[in-house]
Structures are given as structure tokens and as C-alpha cells.
SEKOLFI-998877 format. One line per field, with one value per residue (C-alpha): residue in three letters; chain; z, x, y. Coordinates in nm, 4 decimals. Example, Ala and Ser with C-alpha at 12.3 -4.5 7.8 and 13.67 -1.06 7.14 Angstrom:
! SEKOLFI-998877
residuo (Ala	Ser)
cadena (A	A)
up (0.7800	0.7140)
east (1.2300	1.3670)
north (-0.4500	-0.1060)
This chain:
! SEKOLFI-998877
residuo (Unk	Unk	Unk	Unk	Unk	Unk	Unk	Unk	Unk	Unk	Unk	Unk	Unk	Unk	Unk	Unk	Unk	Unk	Unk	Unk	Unk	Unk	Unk	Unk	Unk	Unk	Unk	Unk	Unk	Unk	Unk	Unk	Unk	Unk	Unk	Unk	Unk	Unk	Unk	Unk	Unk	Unk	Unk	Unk	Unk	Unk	Unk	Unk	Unk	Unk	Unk	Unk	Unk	Unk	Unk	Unk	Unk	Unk	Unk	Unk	Unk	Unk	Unk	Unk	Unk	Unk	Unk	Unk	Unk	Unk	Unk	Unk	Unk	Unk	Unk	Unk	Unk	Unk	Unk	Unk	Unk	Unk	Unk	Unk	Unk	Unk	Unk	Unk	Unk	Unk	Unk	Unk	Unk	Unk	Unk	Unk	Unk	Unk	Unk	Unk	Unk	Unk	Unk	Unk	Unk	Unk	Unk	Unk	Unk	Unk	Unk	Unk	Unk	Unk	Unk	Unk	Unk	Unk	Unk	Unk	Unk	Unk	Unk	Unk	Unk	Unk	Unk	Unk	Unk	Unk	Unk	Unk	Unk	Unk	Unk	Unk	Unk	Unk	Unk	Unk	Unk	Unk	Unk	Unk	Unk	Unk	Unk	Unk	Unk	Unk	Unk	Unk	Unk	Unk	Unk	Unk	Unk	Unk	Unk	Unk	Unk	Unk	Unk	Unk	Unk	Unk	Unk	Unk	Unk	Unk	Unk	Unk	Unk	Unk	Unk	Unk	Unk	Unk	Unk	Unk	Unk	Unk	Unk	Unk	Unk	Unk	Unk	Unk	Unk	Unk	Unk	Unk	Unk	Unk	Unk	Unk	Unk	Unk	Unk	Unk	Unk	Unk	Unk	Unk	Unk	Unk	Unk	Unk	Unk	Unk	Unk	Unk	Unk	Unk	Unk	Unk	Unk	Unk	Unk	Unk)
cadena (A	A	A	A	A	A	A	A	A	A	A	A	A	A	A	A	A	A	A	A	A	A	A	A	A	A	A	A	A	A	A	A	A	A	A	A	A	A	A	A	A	A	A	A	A	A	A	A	A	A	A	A	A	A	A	A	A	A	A	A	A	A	A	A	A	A	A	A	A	A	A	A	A	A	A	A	A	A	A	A	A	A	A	A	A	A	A	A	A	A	A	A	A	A	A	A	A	A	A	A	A	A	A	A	A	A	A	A	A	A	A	A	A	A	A	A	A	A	A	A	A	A	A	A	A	A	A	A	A	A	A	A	A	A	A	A	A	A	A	A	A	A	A	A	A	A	A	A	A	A	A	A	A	A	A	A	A	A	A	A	A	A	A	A	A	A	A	A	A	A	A	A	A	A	A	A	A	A	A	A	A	A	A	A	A	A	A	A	A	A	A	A	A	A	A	A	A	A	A	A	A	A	A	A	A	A	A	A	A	A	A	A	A	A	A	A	A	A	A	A)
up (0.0000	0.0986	-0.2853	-0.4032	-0.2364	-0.3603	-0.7292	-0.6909	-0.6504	-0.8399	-1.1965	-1.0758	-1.1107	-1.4277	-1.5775	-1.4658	-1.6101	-1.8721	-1.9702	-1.9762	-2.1369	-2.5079	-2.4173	-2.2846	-2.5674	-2.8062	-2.5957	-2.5679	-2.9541	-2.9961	-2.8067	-2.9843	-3.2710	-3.2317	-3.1514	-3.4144	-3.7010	-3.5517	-3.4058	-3.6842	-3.6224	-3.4662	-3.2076	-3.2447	-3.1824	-2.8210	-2.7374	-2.7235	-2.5095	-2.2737	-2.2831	-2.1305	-1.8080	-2.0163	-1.8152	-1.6584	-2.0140	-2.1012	-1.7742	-1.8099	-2.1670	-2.1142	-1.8420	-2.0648	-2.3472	-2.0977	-1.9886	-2.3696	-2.4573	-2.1302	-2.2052	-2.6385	-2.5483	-2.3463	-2.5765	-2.8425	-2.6464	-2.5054	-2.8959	-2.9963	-2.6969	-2.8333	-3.2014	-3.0659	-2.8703	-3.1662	-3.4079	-3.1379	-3.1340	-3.5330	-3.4995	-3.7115	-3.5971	-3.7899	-3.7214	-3.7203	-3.5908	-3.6594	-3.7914	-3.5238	-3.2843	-3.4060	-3.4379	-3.0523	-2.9857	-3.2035	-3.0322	-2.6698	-2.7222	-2.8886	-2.6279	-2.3832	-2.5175	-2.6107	-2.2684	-2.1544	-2.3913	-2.2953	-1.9121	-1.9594	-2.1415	-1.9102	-1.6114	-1.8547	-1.9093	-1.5480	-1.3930	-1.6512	-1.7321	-1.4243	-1.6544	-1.8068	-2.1675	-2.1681	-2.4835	-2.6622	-2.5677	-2.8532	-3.1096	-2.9995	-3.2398	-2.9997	-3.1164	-3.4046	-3.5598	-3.2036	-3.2641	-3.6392	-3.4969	-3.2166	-3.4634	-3.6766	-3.4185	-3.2148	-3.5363	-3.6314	-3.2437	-3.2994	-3.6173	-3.4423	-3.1506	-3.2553	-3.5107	-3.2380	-3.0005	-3.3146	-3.3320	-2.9881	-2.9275	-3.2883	-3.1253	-2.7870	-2.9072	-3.1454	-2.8855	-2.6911	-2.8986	-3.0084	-2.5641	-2.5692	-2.8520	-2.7453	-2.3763	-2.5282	-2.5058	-2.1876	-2.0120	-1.8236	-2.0659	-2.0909	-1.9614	-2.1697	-1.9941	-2.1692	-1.8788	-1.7636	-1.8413	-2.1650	-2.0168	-1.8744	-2.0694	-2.2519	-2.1461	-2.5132	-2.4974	-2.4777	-2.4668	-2.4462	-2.1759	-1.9561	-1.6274	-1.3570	-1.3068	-1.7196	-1.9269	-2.1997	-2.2841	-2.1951	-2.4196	-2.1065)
east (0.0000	0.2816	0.4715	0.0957	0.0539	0.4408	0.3423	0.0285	0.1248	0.4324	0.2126	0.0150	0.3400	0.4395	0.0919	0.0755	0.4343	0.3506	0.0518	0.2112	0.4989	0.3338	0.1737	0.4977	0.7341	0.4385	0.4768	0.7892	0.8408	0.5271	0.6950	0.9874	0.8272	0.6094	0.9265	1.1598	0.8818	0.8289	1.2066	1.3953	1.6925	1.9947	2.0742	1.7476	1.5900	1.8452	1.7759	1.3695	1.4105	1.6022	1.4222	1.0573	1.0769	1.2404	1.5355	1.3910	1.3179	1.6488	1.6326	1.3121	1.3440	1.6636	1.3693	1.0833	1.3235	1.4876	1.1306	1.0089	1.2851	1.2681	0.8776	0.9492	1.2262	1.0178	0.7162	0.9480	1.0868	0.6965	0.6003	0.9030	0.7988	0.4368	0.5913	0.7638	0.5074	0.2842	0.5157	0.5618	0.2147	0.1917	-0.0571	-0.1056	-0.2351	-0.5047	-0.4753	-0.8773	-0.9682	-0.6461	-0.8234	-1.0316	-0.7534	-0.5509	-0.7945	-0.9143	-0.5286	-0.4543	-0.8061	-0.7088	-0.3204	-0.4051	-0.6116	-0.3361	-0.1046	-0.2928	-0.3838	-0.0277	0.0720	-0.1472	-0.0957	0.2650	0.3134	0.0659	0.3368	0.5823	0.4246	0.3633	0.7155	0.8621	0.6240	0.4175	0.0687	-0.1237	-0.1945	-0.5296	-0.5910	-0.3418	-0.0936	-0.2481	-0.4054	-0.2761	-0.0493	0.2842	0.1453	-0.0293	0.0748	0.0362	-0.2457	-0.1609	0.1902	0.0707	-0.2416	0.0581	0.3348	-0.0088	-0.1158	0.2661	0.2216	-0.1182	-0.0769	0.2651	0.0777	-0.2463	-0.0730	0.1219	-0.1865	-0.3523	-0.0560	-0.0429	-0.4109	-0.4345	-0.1221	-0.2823	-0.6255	-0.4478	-0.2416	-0.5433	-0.7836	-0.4897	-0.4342	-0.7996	-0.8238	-0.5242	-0.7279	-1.0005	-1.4104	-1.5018	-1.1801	-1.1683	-1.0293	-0.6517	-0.4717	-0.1582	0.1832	0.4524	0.6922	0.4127	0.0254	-0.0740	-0.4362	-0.3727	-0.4871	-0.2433	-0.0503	-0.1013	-0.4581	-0.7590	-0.5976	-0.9109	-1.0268	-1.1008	-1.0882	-0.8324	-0.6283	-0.5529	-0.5212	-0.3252	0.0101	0.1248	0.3256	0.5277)
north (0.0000	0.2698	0.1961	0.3142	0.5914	0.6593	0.6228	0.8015	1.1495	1.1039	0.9932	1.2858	1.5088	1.3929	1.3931	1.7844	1.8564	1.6775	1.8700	2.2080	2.1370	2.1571	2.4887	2.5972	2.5679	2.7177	3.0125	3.0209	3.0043	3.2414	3.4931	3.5228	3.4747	3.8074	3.9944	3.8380	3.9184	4.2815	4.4063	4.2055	3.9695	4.0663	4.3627	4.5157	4.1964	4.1439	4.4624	4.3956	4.1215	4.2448	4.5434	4.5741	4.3342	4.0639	3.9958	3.6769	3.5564	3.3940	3.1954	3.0851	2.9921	2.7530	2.5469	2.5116	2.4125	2.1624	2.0441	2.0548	1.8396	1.5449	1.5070	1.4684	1.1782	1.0377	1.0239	0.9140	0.6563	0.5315	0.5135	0.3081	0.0411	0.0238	0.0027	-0.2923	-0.4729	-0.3851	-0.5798	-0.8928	-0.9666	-0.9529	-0.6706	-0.3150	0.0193	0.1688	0.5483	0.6803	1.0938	1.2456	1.5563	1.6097	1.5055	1.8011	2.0611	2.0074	1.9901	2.3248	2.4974	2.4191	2.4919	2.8715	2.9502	2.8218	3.0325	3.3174	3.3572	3.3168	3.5976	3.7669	3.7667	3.7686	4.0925	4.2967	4.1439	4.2749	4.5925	4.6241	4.6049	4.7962	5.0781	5.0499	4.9755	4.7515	4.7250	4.4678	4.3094	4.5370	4.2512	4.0286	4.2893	4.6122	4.8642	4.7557	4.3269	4.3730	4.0442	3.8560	3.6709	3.5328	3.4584	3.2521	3.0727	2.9864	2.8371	2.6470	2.5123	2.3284	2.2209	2.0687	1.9183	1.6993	1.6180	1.5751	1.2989	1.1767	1.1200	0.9747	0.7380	0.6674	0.5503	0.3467	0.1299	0.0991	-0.0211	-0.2599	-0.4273	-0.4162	-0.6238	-0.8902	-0.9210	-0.9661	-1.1904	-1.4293	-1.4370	-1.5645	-1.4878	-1.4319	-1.3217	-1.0353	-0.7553	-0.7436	-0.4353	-0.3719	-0.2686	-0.1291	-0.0460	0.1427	0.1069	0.1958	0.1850	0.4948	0.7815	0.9520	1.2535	1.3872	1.2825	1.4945	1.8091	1.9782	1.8059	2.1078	1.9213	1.8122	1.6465	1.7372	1.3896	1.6803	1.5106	1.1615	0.9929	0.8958)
């Protein structure tokens, strides 16, 4: 009983850092995005984001990147064991949704970041400048271009995890229904393990899901 109350809070934890990690590197990229496109590369680009309450920004950007980058090996690596446990029991995947699966990922994940954009700037705006801007932060004439920037960079984010949830849940079900089948009629239904339960929802799954704990992105 103590090891589950261990693993508990600790899937908990990695479920939760799990789920903001794809609306944290959209944001990050969004936001540099928005400045790159409107300052210009090079100095005058530097000189924006250090300018105007940016000087955490470097910090922070080196831990979502770091945090980006642990979650993708890990879904990489949890995709490559269902490939493989796929193959063993002689079974295919047959992708079905993947549309729908990345427009509800591409919805939630703008709103996700528009939001943080949103809230971050005024912060911004705030400690530097001692105001608040309000929506100006996503259509205002200091963002104009915020909001097509950050529909274009959730959009690339969507369509990769959206396919990669797609992916994820055609391999599952698969292995699923040859477990089942090799059980036989009648059996109690097979729950398939891959170093860790695969009927678990996903942490890419259901990004939308609105609700806590957030099922957003497990491929871990």
C-alpha cells in the first residue's frame, strides 16, 4: 500500500508537467516569434528582449526548453515500446480521428497560449512601465501580428501532436484487442503494460479536456 501511495502522486506530477509542457514551448516560440517578425533579427531583436521586463526571459526559456525536450524523449521513447510490442504480437495500428484530434489539440493549445501571452506581457508591461496594456498585448499597435503569430506556431504544435496522439491511441487499441483476442471470449479484458500502463490515458490525450487532473500530454 505505501509503494501506491508513492506512485500516486508522483504519476500525478508527471501527468501535470507533462501537460504544460506543449503549451509551454508554443509560448515560448510564440513569443519570440512576435518579436523576431516585428524588431527584426539581430541587435534590435536582443535589445527587445532584454528590454521591457524581459530579463527573466532567457532563464526561463533555457527550463521550458529543458522540460520541452525530457517530455518529447520520453514520448518518443513510449512510442518506440508500443511500435515494438505492436510488431511482437503480429498486430497493425489503424490510425482513425487524426483531424479532429488536431484541431481540438490546435483549439485548446491557442487559447493556452494566447492567454499566456497575454498575461505575460501585461506582467511585462507592469514592472517595466508600471501599466497595463489589456488586450493590446495580442491585437494592440505595440502586437499587431500577435495573434496570427501565435495561430501559426499552435497550429505546427497541434498538427505533431495531434498525429502523435492519433498514433499513440491506434497502437494501444491494437495491442489491446490482439491481448484480448489471445485471452479468449469471456476473459476479463486485458490491460496492456509497456513499462508502464498503456491503459492509462495519454498525457497527449484529450488536450481539451477542460478538467483536472488534465489527461493533456502523456506519451510517457
Amino acid at each position: 500500500m505505501g509503494d501506491m501511495r508513492t506512485v500516486a502522486p508522483r504519476g500525478r506530477l508527471r501527468a501535470a508537467i507533462s501537460f504544460w509542457a506543449l503549451p509551454g514551448i508554443a509560448l515560448l516560440v510564440s513569443h519570440d516569434a512576435v518579436f523576431a517578425i516585428q524588431a527584426g533579427p539581430g541587435k534590435a531583436l536582443t535589445d527587445a528582449l532584454r528590454a521591457g521586463g524581459h530579463g527573466y526571459w532567457g532563464m526561463a526559456s533555457a527550463l521550458i526548453g529543458a522540460i520541452g525536450l525530457i517530455v518529447s524523449l520520453f514520448a518518443v521513447a513510449r512510442l518506440r515500446r508500443l511500435r515494438r510490442r505492436a510488431q511482437r504480437l503480429g498486430v497493425a495500428p489503424r490510425a482513425s480521428r487524426r483531424a479532429e484530434r488536431v484541431l481540438r489539440t490546435w483549439g485548446s493549445v491557442f487559447l493556452l497560449v494566447a492567454a499566456g501571452f497575454l498575461f505575460q506581457e501585461n506582467l511585462e508591461h507592469l514592472a517595466a512601465h508600471g501599466h497595463l496594456i489589456g488586450t493590446g498585448a495580442l491585437a494592440g499597435p505595440e502586437y499587431p501580428l500577435a495573434l496570427p503569430v501565435i495561430a501559426a506556431v499552435t497550429l505546427v504544435a497541434g498538427i505533431v501532436v495531434g498525429l502523435l496522439r492519433s498514433t499513440e491511441s491506434a497502437l494501444v487499441e491494437a495491442i489491446s484487442s490482439a491481448l484480448a483476442a489471445f485471452r479468449g471470449p469471456g476473459s476479463p479484458p486485458a490491460r496492456v503494460t509497456v513499462n508502464a500502463s498503456v491503459a492509462r490515458a495519454s498525457v497527449l490525450a484529450r488536450l481539451g479536456a477542460c478538467r483536472a487532473p488534465p489527461e493533456l500530454v502523456a506519451l510517457i
